[in-house]
N, C-alpha and C positions, 0 to 999 in steps of 0.2 A: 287479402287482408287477414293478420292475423287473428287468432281465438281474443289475444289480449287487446286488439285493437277495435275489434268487434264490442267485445265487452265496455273500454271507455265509451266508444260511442254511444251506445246504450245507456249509460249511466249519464250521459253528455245530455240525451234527449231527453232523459226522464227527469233531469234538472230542471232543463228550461222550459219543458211544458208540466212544470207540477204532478209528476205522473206518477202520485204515492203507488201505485201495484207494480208498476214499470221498475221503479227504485229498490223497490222488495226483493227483485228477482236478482239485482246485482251484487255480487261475493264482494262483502265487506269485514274490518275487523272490528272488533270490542275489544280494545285492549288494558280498560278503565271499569271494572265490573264489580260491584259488590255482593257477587251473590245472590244469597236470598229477600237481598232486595232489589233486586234487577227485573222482574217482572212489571208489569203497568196494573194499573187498578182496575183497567175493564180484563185483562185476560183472569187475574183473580176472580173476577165477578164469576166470571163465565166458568170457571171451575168449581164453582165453590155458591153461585147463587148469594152470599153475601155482600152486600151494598158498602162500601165504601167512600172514606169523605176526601175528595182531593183536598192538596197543601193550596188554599189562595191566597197565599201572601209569601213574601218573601220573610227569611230568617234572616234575622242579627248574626247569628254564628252557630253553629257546631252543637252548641248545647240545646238550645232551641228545636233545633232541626230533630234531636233527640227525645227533646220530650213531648213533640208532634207523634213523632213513632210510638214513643209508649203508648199516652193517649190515643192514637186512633190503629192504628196496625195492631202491637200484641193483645189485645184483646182479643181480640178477632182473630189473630194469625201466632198466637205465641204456642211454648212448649212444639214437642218433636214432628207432631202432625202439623202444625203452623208454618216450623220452618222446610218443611219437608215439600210443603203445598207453598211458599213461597217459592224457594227451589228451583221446583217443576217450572212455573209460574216465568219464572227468569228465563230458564230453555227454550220453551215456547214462545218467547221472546224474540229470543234471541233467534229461532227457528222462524217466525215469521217474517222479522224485518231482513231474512236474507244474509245475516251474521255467519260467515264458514270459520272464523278463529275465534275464541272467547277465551278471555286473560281472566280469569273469576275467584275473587278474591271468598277465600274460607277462615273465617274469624274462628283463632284457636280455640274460644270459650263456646265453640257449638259442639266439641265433645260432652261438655256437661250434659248433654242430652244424651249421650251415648255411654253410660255408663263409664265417663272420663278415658274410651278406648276409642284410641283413633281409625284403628282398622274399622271398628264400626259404623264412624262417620265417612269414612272413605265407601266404604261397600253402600252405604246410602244413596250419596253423592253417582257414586257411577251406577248405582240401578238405574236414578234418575235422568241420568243423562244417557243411556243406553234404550230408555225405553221412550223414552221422550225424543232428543235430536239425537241422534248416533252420528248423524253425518258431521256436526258441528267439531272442529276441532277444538278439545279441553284443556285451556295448560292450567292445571291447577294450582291454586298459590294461597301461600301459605300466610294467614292476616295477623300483625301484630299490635295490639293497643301500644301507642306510644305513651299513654300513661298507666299501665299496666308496672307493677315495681318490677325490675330487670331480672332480679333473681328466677322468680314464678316465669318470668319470659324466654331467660336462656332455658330453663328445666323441659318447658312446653314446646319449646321449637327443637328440644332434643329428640321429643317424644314422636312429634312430626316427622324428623327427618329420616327415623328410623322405615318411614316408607316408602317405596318408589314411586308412590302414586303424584306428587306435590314435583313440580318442574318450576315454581316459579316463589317469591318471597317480597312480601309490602310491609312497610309500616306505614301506620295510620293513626288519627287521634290528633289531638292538643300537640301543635308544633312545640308549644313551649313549656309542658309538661317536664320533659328530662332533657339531657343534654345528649345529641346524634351517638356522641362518641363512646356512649355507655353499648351501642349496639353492635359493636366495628368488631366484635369476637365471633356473635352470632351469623354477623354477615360473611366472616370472613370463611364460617364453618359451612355457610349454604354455599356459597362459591366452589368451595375446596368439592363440595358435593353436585358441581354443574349446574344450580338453580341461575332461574334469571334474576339478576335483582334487581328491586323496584324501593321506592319509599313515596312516602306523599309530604313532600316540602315545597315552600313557594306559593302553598295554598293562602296562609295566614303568616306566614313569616316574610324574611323579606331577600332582596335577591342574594345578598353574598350566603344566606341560608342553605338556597338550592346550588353553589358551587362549595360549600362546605360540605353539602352530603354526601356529593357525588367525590368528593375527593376522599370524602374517610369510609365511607362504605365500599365504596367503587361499585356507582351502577351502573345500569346499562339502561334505565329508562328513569324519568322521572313524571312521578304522579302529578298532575296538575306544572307548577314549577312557574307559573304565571308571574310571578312578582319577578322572576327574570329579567322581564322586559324593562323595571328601570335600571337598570344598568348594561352600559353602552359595553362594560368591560367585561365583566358575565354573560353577556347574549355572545362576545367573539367566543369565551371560553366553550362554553359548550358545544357552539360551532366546528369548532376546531377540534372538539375530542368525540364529534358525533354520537353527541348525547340524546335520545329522544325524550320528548316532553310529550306522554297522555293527559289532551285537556280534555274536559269534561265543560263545553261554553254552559250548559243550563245548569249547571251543579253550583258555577261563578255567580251566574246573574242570582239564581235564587238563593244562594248564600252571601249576597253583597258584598262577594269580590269585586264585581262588577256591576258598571249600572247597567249596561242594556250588549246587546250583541253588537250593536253600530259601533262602539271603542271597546270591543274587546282586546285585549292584547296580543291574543296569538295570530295576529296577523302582522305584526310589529316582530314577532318569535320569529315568524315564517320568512320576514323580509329581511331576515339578520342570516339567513341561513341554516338555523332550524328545523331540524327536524319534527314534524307534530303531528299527530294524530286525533283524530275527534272522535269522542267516547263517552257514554251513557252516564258512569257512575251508577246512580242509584235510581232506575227508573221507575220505580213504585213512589217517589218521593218527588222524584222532578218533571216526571211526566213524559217525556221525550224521547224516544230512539234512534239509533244512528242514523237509519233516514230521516228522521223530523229534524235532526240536527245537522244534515247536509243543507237539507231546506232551509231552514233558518240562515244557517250562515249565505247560503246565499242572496237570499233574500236581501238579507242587512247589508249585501256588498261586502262583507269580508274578504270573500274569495272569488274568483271567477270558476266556470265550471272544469276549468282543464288544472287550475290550482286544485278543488277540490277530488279531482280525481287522485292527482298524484298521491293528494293525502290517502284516499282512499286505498292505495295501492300500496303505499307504505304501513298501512295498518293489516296487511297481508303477508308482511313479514318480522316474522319473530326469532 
């Protein structure tokens, strides 16, 4: 028996007998990460001794979810030490639930804390993750507000690019803030520079959205891209051009994408030929980690265990 064959099996038993530590120990990806809010509310706790209020209800949208963070996170957790000790927070995360790839998304507007120098947020970034997981693989990516005015956007992804440290590139934000195609110069200049590109469409838009983005940006993954599923002719396309889709299922439900995991869509993705990956997004907000979210899904019967392996295995390569 092989190393890799060893390993599904593993992951196969610690499915079926709920065997959260068993699951932990299995090499998984996060390819769907926000960063400094990727950590959970007890590993915070446990750093920092402050008491924290989880999200009990689900959000309307985007905004909402928004101003739960202000309200209960930055106060607590804002300015350089905030995001610094969210950060951490995230790693150790990520370090615990057995995460060996993390795709983690760095919101240009965190140099503001860095004396507007990005080598400074960088050299941050990598203390953190050096002193924290080292083992974890980092591809860092570079986060852009899609309702951010373009100008201030291209200027700031120039200012990023200019380091080696950033291998990867997302936009994110209000799908229907500006139009995709105001970004197709910027994408076209992270390409030109080997980054992987990402964007989050399909989250709130709808599916000829995520086969527009992927044509004018030209990605290689898409953020969420759920609204995919209604369309029989969009699930071929992206099929066909081996497009992957990082869903985040508790990021869906609690943002009333979705009503519950039992009709998720990305088992509708996966049945079309899709490629998909299952990923965190924001787990200081959703609560959830790649294992709580293998669990679930199977749980609700989405997947079987050998479906969610593959996924598993496919979130191992980037």
């Amino acid at each position: 028996m092989t190393d890799d064959q060893m390993v599904t099996r593993a992951f196969i038993r610690a499915l079926e007998n709920h065997d959260v530590l068993g699951m932990k120990q299995i090499p998984k990806g996060d390819l769907h990460n926000h960063g400094s809010m990727g950590g959970s509310l007890s590993i915070l706790e446990a750093l920092t001794g402050i008491r924290l209020k989880k999200a009990y209800r689900k959000f309307n949208n985007i905004v909402e979810m928004q101003q739960w963070i202000t309200n209960h996170i930055y106060p607590m957790f804002g300015g350089k030490w905030g995001y610094e000790t969210r950060t951490k927070a995230a790693f150790l995360q990520a370090k615990q639930d057995g995460i060996s790839v993390i795709k983690m998304s760095i919101d240009m507007s965190s140099i503001n804390m860095y004396e507007n120098s990005v080598q400074k947020l960088v050299d941050a970034i990598e203390n953190i993750h050096i002193s924290t997981a080292p083992d974890i693989q980092l591809i860092p990516e570079i986060g852009i507000d899609r309702g951010s005015p373009i100008s201030t956007s291209i200027f700031m992804v120039e200012k990023f690019l200019e380091s080696d440290f950033f291998k990867s590139i997302d936009l994110y934000g209000d799908e229907l803030s500006q139009p995709i195609s105001r970004f197709k110069d910027i994408y076209k200049e992270a390409k030109d520079r080997g980054l992987l590109l990402n964007a989050h469409v399909g989250e709130f838009g709808d599916a000829e959205s995520v086969r527009e983005a992927v044509e004018i940006l030209k990605l290689d993954h898409v953020q969420h891209g759920i609204a995919a599923a209604y369309s029989k002719d969009v699930m071929k396309w992206l099929a066909r051009n081996n497009i992957q889709l990082n869903i985040c299922p508790a990021s869906n439900v609690m943002l009333n994408r979705v009503s519950d995991y039992h009709v998720h869509p990305i088992r509708l993705l996966y049945d079309n030929g899709i490629r998909v990956t299952i990923n965190t997004d924001d787990v200081l907000v959703f609560g959830k980690g790649v294992s709580e979210e293998y669990f679930t899904s199977h749980d609700a019967g989405l997947f079987t265990p050998m479906e969610l392996d593959e996924i598993r295995r496919s979130s191992l390569l980037t």
